[in-house]
C-alpha positions in Angstrom: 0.0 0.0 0.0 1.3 3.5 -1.5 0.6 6.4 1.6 2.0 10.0 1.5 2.8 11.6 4.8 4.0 14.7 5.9 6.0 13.1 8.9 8.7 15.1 11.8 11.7 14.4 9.5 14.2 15.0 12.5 12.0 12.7 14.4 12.3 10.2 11.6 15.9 10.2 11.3 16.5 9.8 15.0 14.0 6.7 14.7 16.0 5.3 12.1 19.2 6.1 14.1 18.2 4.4 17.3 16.7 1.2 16.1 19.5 1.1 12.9 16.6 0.2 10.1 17.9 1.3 7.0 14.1 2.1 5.1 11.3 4.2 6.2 8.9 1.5 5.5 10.5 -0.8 8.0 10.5 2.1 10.2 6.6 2.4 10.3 6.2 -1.2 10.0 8.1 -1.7 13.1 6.5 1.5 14.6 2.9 0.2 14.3 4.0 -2.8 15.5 4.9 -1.4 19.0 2.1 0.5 18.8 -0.1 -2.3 18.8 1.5 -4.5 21.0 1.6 -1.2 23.4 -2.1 -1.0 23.3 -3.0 -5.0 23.4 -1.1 -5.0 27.1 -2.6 -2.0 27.9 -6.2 -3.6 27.3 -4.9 -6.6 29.4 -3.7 -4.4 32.1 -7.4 -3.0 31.9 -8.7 -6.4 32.6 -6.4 -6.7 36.0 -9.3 -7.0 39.1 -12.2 -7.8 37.1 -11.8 -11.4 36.5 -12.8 -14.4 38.9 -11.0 -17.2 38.9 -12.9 -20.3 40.6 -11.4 -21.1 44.2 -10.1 -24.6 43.8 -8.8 -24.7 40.2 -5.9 -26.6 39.4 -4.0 -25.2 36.8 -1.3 -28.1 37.0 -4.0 -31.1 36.6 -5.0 -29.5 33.6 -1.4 -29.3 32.3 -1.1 -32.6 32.5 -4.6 -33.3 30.7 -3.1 -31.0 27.8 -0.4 -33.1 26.6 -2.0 -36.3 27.6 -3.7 -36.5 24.1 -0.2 -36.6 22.2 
């Protein structure tokens, strides 16, 4: 996909500096990428408190169930 932008060019270059990508396209690829994985955790984060987890669950007896099927 072809996009024009009018971007911070002295931000860009530092970008490019810091994480030594040699393309702008990689640059934004890799920016977007942090930018979503930034916001995913943050949604997760949102979650923290409002799930219930059921009293006596064991998480290693299910474990074990996992990979008994293999």
């Amino acid at each position: 996909m072809q996009v024009t932008l009018n971007l911070d060019e002295a931000l860009l270059n530092e970008a490019l500096k810091l994480t030594k990508l040699t393309t702008q396209e990689e640059l934004l690829n890799l920016a977007l990428q942090e930018l979503v994985r930034s916001r995913r955790k943050k949604n997760l984060l949102d979650l923290a408190g409002q799930i219930q987890f059921v009293p006596n669950f064991d998480h290693k007896a299910m474990r074990e169930t996992r990979y008994a099927a293999d």
